[in-house]
C-alpha positions as CSV (number, residue, x, y, z in Angstrom):
1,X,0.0,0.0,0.0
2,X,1.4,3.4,-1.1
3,X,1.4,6.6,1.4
4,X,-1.8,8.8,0.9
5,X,0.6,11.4,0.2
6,X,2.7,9.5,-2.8
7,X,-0.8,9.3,-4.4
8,X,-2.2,12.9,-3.7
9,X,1.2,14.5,-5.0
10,X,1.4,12.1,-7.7
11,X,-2.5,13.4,-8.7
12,X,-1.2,16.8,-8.3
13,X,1.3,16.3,-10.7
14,X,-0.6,14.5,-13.4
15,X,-3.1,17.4,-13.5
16,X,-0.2,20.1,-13.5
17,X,1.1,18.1,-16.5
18,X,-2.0,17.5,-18.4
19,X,-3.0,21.4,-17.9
20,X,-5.8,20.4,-15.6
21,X,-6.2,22.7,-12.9
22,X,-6.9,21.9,-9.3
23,X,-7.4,22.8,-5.8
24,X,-7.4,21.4,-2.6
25,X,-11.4,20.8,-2.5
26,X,-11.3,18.9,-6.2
27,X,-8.3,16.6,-5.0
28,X,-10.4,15.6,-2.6
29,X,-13.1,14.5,-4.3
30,X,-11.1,12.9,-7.1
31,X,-9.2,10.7,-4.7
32,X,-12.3,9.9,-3.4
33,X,-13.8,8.9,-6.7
34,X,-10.0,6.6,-7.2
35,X,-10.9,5.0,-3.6
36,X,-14.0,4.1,-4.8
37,X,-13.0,2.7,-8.0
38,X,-10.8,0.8,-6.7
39,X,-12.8,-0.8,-4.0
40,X,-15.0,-1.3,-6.9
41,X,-12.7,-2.9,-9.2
42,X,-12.1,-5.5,-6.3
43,X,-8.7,-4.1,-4.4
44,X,-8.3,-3.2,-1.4
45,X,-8.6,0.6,-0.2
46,X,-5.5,2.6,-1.8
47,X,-4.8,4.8,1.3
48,X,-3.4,4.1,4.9
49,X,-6.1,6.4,6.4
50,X,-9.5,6.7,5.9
51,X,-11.4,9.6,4.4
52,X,-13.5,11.4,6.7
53,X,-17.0,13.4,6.1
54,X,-16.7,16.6,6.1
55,X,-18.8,19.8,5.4
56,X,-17.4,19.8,1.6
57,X,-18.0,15.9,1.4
58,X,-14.7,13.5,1.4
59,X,-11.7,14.4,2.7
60,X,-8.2,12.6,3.5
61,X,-7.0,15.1,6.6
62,X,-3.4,14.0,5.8
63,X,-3.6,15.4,2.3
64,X,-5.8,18.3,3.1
65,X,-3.6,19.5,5.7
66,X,-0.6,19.2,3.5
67,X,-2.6,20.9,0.5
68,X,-4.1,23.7,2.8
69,X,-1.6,26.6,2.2
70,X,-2.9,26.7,-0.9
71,X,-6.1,28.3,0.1
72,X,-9.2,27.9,-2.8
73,X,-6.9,28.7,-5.4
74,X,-5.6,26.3,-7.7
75,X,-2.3,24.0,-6.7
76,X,0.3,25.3,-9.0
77,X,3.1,22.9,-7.5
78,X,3.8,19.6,-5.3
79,X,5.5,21.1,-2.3
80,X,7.7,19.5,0.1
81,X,6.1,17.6,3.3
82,X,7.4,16.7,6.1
83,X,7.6,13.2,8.0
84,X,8.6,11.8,11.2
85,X,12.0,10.0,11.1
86,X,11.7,7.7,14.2
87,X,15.2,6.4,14.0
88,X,16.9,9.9,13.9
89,X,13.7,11.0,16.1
90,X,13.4,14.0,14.2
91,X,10.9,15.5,11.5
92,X,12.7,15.8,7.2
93,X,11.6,17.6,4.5
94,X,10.8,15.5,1.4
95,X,10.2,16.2,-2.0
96,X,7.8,13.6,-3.9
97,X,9.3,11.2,-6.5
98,X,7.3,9.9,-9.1
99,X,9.9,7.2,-9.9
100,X,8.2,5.2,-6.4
101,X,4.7,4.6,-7.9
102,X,4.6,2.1,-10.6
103,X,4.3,2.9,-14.7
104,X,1.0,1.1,-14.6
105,X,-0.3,3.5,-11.2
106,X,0.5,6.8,-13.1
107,X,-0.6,5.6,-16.2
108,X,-4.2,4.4,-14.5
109,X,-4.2,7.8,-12.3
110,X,-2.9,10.0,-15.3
111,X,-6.5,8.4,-17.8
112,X,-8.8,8.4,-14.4
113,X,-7.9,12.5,-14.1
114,X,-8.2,12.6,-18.2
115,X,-12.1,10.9,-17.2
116,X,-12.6,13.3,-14.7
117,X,-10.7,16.5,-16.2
118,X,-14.3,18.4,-17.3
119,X,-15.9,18.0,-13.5
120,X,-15.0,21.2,-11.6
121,X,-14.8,21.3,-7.6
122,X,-18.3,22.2,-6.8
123,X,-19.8,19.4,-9.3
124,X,-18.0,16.8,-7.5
125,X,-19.2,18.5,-3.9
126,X,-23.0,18.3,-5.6
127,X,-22.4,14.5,-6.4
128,X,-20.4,13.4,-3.3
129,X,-23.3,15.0,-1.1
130,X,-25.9,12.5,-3.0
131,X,-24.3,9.2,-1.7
132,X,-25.8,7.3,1.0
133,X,-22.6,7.5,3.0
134,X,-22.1,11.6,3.1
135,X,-26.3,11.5,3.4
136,X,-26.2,9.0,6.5
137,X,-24.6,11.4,8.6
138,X,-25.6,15.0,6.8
139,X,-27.1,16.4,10.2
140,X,-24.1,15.5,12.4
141,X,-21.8,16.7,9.7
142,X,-23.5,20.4,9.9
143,X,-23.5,20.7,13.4
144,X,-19.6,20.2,12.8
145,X,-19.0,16.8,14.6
146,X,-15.7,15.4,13.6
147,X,-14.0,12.5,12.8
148,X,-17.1,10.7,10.7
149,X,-15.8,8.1,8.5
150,X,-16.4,6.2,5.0
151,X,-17.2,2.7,5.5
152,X,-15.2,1.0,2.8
153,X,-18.0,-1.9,2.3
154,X,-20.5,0.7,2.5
155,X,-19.0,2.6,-0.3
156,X,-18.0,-0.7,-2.5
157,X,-22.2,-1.4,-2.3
158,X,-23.0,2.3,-3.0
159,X,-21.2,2.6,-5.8
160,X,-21.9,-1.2,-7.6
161,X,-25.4,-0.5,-6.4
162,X,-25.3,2.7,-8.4
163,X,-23.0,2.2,-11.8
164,X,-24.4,6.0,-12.8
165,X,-22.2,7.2,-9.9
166,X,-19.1,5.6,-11.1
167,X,-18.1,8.8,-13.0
168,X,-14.7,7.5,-13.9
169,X,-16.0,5.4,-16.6
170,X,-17.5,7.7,-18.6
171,X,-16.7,11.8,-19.6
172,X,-19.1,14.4,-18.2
């Protein structure tokens, strides 16, 4: 399993290179959709943490955190991060290497952004707030209770449940 981060950068950088722009509240929702395909598709969940419901619909803290000082406006860069080195006990810098996700990843994550390249931020909020998981928990999530997560099964079901929803396949 790669680091949320490797994947989230590595989406970054595809969408930088393809002319794509983005922001923090659209890489959310895309690595959403890429969770849910691949829960789909019969893998396992692609990140180390789970996303969590949020006012703006799925979120990876982790990767939102990171993405943050970038406000609303687009990302126009992957910047370093930093990570706990427990055998120096001390926090590095890092800068992200595409070289550590395989040809066939970037290739899969480079067509799933190409799929998704015409939604903007707000159209993926719209559809994101329409599943049963975000839905579920609506009232708790506006009265700003934290820490409400995706159930991957729950998902998985959602989404084979609901082919329409599986956005990736098709071009808006």
């Amino acid at each position: 399993m790669l680091e949320s981060m490797d994947i989230a950068d590595y989406f970054v950088l595809s969408s930088l290179n393809q002319n794509i722009e983005i922001n923090n509240l659209k890489l959310q929702k895309l690595l959403y959709y890429f969770y849910a395909m691949n829960l789909v598709n019969g893998n396992e969940n692609p990140f180390h943490e789970k996303f969590e419901k949020w006012q703006y619909g799925p979120v990876l803290p982790s990767v939102y955190h990171s993405y943050k000082q970038f406000g609303g406006y687009d990302i126009v860069e992957v910047p370093k991060h930093f990570r706990f080195n427990s055998r120096k006990d001390e926090f590095e810098s890092y800068q992200f290497d595409e070289s550590i996700l395989s040809e066939n990843i970037r290739e899969s994550i480079d067509a799933f952004i190409r799929n998704l390249s015409n939604y903007g931020p707000f159209d993926l909020v719209e559809k994101t707030h329409s599943h049963d998981e975000w839905k579920k928990d609506e009232p708790l999530i506006n009265m700003g209770i934290k820490n409400l997560e995706y159930d991957d099964v729950a998902t998985k079901e959602f989404f084979k449940d609901n082919p329409e929803e599986q956005i990736w396949t098709s071009q808006s």
